[in-house]
ZAPALUM-351773 format. One record per residue: residue in three letters; z, x, y of N, C-alpha, C in turn. Coordinates in pm, whole numbers, plus 50000, padded with zeros to 5 digits. Layout:
! residues N
AlaZXYZXYZXY
...
//
This chain:
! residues 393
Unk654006668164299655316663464250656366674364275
Unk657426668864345658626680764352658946687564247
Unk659936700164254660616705164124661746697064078
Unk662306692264131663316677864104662726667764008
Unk661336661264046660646654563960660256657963820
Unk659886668863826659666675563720660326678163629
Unk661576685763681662766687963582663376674163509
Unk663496662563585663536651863538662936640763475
Unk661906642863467661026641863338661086648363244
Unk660966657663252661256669963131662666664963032
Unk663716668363141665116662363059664686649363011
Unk664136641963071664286627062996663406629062870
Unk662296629962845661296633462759662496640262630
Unk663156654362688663656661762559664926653462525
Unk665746647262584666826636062527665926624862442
Unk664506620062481664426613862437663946615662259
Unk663456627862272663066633262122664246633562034
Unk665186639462114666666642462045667276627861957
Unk667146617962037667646604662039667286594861985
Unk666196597461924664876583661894665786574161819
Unk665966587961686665896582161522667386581861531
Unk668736583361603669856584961599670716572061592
Unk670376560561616671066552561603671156541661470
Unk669956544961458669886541561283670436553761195
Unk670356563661213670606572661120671396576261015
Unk672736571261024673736567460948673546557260858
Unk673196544960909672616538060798671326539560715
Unk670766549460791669106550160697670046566060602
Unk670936572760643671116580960543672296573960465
Unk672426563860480673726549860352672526550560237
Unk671726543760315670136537660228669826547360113
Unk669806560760194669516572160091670416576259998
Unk671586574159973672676575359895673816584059933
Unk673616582560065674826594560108676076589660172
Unk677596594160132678556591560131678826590060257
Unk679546580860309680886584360385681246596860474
Unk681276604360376681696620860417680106628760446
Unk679216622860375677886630560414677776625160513
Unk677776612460556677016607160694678146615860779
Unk679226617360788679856625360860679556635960882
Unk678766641160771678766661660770677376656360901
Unk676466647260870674996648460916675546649261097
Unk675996640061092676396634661261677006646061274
Unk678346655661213678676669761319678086679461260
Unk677146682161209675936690561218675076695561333
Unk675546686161410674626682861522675696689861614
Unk676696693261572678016696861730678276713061664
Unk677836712561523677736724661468677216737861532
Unk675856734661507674586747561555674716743461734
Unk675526734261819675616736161933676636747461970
Unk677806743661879679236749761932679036765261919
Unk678246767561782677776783661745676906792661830
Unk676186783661921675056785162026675316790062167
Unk676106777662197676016775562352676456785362431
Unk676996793562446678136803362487677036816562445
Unk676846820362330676016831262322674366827962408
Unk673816816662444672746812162489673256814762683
Unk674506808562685674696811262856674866819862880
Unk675576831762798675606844662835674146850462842
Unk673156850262751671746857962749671366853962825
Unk671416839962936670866838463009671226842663164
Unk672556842363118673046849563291672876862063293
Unk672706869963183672296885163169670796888663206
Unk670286878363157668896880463143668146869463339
Unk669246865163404669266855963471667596850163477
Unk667716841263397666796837163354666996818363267
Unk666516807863276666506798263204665706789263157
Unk664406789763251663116781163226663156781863052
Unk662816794263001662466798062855663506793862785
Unk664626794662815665496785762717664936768862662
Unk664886762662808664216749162835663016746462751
Unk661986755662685660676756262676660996758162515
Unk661956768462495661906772062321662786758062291
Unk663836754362363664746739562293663756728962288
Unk663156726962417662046716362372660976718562226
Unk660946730362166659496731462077660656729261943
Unk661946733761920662676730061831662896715561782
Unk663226706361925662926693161887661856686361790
Unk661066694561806659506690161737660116698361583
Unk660166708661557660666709861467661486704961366
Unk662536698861432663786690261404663146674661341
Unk662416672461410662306659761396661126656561272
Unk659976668561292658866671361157659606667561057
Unk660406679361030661276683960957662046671760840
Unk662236662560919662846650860845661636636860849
Unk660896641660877659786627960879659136633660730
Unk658816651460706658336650860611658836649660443
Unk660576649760455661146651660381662556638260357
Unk662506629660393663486622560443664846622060282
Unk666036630660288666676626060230668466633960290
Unk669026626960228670456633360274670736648460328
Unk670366660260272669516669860273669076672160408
Unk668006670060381666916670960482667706665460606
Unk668606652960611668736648860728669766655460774
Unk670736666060726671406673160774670756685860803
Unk669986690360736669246702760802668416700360907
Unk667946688360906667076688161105667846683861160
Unk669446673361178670066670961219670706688461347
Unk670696692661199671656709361257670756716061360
Unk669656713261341668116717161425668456712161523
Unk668276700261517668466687361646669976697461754
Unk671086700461713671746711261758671496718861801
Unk670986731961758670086742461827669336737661961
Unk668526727061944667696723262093668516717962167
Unk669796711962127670606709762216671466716762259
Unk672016730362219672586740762239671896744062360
Unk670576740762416669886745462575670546738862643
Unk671176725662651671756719962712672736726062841
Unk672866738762825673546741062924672856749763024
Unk671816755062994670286759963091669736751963168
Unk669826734863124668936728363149670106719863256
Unk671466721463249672176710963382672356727363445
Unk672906736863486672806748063538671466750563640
Unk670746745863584669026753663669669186740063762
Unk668986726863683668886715863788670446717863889
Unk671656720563873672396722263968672046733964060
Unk671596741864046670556748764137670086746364220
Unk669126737564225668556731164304669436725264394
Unk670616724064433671766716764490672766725464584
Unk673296722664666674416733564700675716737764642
Unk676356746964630677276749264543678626731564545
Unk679096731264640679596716364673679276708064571
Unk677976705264547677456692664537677376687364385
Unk677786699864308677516706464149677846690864076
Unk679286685864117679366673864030678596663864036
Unk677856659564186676786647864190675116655764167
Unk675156666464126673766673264057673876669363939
Unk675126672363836675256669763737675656654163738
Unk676376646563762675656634663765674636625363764
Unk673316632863831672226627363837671126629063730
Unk671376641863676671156650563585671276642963425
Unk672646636163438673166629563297672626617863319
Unk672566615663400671846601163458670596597063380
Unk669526608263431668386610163396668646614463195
Unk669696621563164669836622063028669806607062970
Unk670896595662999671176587862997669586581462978
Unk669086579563039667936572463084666666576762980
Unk666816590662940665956591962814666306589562692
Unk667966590462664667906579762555667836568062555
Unk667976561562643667636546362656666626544662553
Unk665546548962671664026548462626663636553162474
Unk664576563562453664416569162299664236557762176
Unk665666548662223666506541162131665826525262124
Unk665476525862253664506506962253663056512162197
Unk662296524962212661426524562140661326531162001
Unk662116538261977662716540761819663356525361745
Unk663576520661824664266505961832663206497061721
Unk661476499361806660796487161778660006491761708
Unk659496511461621658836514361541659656514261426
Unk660806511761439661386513961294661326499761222
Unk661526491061334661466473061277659626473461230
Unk658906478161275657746473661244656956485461138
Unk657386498461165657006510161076657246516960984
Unk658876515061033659756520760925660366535961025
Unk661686537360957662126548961010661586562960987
Unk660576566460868660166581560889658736581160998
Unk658396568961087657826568161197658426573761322
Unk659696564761353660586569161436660606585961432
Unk661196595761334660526610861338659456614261346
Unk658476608561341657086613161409656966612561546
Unk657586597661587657666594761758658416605061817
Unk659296607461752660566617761833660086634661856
Unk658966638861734658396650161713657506655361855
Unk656306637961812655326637161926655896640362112
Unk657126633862161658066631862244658316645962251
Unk658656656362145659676666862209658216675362223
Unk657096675862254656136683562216655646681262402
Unk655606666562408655266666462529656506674962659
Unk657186673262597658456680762638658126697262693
Unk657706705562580657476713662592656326717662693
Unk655446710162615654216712762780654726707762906
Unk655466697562893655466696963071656856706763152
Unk657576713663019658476723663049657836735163148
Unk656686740063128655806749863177655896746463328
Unk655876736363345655796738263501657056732563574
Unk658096735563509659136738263601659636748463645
Unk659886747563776660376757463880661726766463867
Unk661746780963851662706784263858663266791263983
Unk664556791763962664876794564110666446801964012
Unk666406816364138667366827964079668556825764188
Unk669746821964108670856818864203671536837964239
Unk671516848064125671846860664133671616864964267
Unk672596866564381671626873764458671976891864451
Unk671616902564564671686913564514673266914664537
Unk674026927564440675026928464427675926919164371
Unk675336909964262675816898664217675626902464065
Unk675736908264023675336913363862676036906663756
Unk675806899363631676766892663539677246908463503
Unk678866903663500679906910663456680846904163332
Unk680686909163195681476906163087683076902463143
Unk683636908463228685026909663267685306898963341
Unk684096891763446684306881463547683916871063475
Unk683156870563386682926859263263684086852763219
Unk684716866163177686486861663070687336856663187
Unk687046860163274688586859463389688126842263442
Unk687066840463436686736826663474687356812063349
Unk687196820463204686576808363107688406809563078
Unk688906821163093690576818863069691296814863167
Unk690706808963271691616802863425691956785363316
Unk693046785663306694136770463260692956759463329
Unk692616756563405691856745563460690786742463364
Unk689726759263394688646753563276689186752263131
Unk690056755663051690436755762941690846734762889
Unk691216734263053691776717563010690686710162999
Unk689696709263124688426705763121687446707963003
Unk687776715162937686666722462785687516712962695
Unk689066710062649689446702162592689456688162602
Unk689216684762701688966669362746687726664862748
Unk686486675462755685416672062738685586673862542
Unk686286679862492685766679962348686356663962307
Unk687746659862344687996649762295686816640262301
Unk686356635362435685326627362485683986628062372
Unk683576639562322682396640962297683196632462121
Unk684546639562077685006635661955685666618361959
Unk685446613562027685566598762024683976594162035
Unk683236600362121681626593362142681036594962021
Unk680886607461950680246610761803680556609661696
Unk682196607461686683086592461577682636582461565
Unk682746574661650682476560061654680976555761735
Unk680586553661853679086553861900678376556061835
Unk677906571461846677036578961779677176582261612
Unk678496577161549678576580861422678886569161320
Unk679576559261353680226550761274680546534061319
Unk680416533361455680356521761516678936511761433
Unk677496521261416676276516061367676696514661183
Unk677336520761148677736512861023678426503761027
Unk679416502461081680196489461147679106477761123
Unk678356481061203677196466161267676506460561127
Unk676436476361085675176477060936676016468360810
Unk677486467960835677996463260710678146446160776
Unk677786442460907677866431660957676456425260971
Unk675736431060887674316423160836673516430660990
Unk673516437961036672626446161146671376453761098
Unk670026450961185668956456061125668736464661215
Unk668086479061190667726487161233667316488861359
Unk666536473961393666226471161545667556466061608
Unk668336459761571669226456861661670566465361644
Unk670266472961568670986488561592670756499061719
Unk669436500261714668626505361831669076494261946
Unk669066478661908669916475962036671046476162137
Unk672026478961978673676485862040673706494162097
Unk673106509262069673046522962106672196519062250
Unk671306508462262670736509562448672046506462492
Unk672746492762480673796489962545674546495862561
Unk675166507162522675916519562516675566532862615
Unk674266530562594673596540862712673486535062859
Unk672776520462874672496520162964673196514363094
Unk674586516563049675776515563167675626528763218
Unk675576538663132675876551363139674506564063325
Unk673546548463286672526553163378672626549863547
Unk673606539963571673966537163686675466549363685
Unk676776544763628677516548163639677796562363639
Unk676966571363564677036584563547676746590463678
Unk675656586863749675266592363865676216583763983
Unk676966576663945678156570564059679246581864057
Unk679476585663942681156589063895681426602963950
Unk680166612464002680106626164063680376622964202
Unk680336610064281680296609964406681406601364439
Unk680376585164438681416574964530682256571864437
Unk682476569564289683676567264208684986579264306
Unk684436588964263685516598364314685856599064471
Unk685466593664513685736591664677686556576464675
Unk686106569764545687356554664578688336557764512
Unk688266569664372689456564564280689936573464244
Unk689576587464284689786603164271689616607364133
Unk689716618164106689646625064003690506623263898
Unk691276619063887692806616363812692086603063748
Unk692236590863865692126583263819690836578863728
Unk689686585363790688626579663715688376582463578
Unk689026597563561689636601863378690186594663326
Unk691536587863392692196584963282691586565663257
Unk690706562763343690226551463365688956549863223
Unk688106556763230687166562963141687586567563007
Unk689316570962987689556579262881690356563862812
Unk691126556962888691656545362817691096536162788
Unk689676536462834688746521462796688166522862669
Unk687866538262620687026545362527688516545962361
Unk690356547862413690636547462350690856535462335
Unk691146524262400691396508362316690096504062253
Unk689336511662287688066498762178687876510362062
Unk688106519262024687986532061923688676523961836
Unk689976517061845691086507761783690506498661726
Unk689676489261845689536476861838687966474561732
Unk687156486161752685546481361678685826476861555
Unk686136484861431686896480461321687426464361312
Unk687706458361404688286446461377687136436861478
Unk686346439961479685046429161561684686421861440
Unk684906408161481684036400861329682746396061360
Unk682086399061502680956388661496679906405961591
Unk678656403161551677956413461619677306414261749
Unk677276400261779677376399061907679116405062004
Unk679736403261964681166409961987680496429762052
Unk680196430861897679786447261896679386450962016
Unk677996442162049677256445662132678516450362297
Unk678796438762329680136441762439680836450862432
Unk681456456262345682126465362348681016477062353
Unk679946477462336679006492562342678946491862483
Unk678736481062586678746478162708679886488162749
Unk680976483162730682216488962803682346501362724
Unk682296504662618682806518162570681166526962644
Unk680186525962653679266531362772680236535062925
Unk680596524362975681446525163100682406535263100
Unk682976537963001684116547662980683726558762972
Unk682806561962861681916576062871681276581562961
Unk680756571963089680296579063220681426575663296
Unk682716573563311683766578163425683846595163388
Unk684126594863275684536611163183683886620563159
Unk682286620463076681986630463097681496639763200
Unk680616631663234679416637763388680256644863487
Unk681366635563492682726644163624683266655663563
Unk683936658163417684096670263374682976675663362
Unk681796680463349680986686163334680526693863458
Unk680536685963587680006689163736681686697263756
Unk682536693963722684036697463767684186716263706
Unk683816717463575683846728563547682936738663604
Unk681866737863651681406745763731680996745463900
Unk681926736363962682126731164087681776749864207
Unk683216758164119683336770364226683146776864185
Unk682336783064068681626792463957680726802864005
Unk680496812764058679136818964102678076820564011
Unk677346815764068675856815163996675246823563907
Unk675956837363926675556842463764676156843863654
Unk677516836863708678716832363587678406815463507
Unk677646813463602677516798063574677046791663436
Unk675816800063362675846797063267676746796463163
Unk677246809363158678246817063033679456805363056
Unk680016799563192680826793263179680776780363135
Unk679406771963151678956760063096678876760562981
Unk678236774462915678236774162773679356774362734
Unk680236780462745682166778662724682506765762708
Unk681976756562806682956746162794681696737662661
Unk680436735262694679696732762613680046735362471
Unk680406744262476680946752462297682036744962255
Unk683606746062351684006739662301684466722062345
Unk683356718562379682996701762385682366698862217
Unk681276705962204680936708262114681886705361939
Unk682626712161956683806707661871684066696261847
Unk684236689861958684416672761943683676668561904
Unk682156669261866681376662361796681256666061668
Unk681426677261624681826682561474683136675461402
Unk683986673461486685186667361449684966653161466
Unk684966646361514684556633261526684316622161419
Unk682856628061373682386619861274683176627461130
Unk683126639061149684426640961011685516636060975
Unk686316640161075687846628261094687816615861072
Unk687026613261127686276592461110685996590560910
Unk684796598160901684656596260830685396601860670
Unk685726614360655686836614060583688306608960570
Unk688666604760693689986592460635689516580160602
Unk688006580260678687566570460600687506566660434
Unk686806571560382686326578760238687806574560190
Unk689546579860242690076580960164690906567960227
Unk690636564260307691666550360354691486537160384
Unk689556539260440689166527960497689236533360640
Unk687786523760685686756526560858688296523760922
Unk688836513260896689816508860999690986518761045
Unk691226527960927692756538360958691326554560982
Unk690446553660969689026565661085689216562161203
Unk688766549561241688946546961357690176547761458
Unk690956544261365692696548761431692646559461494
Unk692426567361412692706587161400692046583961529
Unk690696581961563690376589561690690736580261762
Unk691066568861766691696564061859692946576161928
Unk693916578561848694706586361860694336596861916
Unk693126603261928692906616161986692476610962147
Unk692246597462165691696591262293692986592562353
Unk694176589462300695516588762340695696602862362
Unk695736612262325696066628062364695056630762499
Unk694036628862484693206628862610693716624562737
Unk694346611062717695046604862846696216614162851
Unk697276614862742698526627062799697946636562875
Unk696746647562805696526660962822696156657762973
Unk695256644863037694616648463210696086643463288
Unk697306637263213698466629463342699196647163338
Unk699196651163234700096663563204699476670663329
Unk698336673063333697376687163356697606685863541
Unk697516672863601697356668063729698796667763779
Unk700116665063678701586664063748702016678463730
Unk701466682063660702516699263628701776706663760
Unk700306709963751699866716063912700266708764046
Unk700906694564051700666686064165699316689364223
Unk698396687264142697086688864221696766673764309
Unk696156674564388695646664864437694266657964349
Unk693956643264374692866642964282691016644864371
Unk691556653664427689956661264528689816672164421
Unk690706680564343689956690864303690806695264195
Unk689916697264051690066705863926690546719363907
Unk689776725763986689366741163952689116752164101
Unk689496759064094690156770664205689166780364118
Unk688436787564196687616801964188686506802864257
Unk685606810864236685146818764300684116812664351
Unk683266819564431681966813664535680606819064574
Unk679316813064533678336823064517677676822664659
//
């Protein structure tokens, strides 16, 4: 089996541990007695121990140029994360493995870095495309079979499945291939780190990925499944919204690094991706039927792979390879943010106003997203071929 194969199993396997129990989760922590504002703290818990992480994790690793072992300790955390709340299941508990669940995802930026590796420097946005693809594709699988043990087992099953999942993770981590982009006279430098993560380009790209992640972990991942839950939705067909949500995301993600951007450029496919994600942020709140829901997880999926996968491949497009981590972790960190904020904002105006004026708010931040990429593209007159200007490994 290639190193390509490998690595992609691996990613799918550790998304899928991450992912199992997540789409019920909000409502199984309602069940448990937790507020509004707790289901909020639980969901950016999770953007928490990433944002605190990621950046100190890409730096040790471009120092240490090194990433397999990152890959290997995030996978054994999953298992942790997920024990963790199978043996203890309460409000509590589900924010402390939640915050866990963070930490293993804080590797997240070892694990698209090494697979863009494997690729030529060029090619970084359709590596990372294929990459999210394959992410995409393990939560699928997470969510239809977390989907059908929770209807028949109950949800502190689903954390056993997700435990079992991140374990296999880890063993089949062992045999992926590393490959050292450093070559000699290429040394990580603290000074070429800063001069990269403070160039205006990546700074916009790190904010547009945070909005993105703070509309996906608001509503998707945070509050859309109470939506469904207060519309008579059972746990299994919760797990069915969250596939429909993903599994646009598995074609389109691995389109949006290549031929999207060769029909509709860079400009457009942002702000294409960023306005579909803010009119239905508006619109979920006012769905009266759950079949409705389901459609809109369809299209708000569609929106989330024009946007992220392309910022993600975009920020480290001209990066040299031993800057590459520290700079993924940068933007990772603060993407990161957006999921801490997200389900808070949502859910505390919730608490004090009602889902419908939560949902607004980030609607509204979907709307700053579209200013911040028309602003960012007319003030440079950039063309929409290219983000980011620097350096070359």
């Amino acid at each position: 089996m290639n190193k390509k194969a490998v690595f992609c199993i691996v990613t799918a396997l550790f998304w899928c541990s991450l992912y199992a129990y997540v789409p019920q989760l909000g409502s199984f922590a309602k069940n448990l007695g937790a507020s509004y504002r707790m289901i909020g703290l639980i969901a950016g818990s999770y953007g928490i121990s990433q944002t605190l992480l990621r950046i100190p994790l890409g730096v040790a690793s471009d120092m240490l140029g090194k990433r397999k072992i990152f890959i290997v300790i995030g996978s054994l955390v999953t298992v942790a994360s997920a024990f963790l709340m199978f043996l203890a299941p309460s409000p509590v508990m589900l924010l402390i493995g939640r915050f866990l669940a963070g930490i293993a995802a804080a590797t997240w930026v070892n694990f698209t870095v090494m697979y863009a590796s494997y690729y030529e420097y060029d090619e970084s946005p359709k590596a990372i495309g294929i990459i999210n693809s394959v992410n995409r594709a393990g939560q699928f699988i997470a969510m239809l079979v977390g989907g059908i043990i929770s209807f028949y087992f109950g949800m502190r099953h689903v954390f056993l499945f997700s435990a079992a999942i991140g374990a296999l993770a880890a063993i089949l981590s062992l045999m992926i291939e590393e490959e050292r982009c450093v070559e000699e006279g290429q040394l990580f430098r603290v000074s070429d780190m800063l001069s990269f993560i403070k160039k205006k380009e990546v700074i916009i790209i790190s904010v547009l990925g945070a909005l993105s992640q703070l509309i996906t972990y608001g509503t998707t991942l945070g509050f859309t499944p109470v939506v469904a839950f207060n519309l008579g939705a059972t746990y299994y067909q919760l797990g069915i919204m969250s596939m429909l949500f993903v599994l646009p995301q598995i074609l389109v993600s691995a389109l949006a690094g290549s031929l999207l951007i060769d029909k509709l450029g860079e400009r457009n496919t942002l702000l294409t991706g960023f306005a579909i994600n803010t009119a239905l942020s508006i619109v979920i709140p006012l769905v009266p039927w759950l079949w409705a829901l389901y459609v809109v997880q369809v299209l708000n999926g569609i929106g989330m792979a024009l946007t992220f996968p392309l910022l993600t491949g975009l920020v480290i497009q001209n990066v040299p390879g031993q800057l590459r981590n520290a700079v993924m972790g940068f933007f990772q960190a603060v993407f990161g943010l957006g999921m801490i904020l997200g389900p808070i904002l949502l859910g505390t105006v919730g608490d004090k106003y009602g889902l419908q004026a939560g949902f607004l708010a980030v609607g509204f931040m979907g709307f700053l997203a579209i200013m911040l990429t028309i602003y960012h593209y007319l003030s440079h007159h950039m063309s929409s071929k290219s983000l980011i200007e620097g350096g070359k490994c």
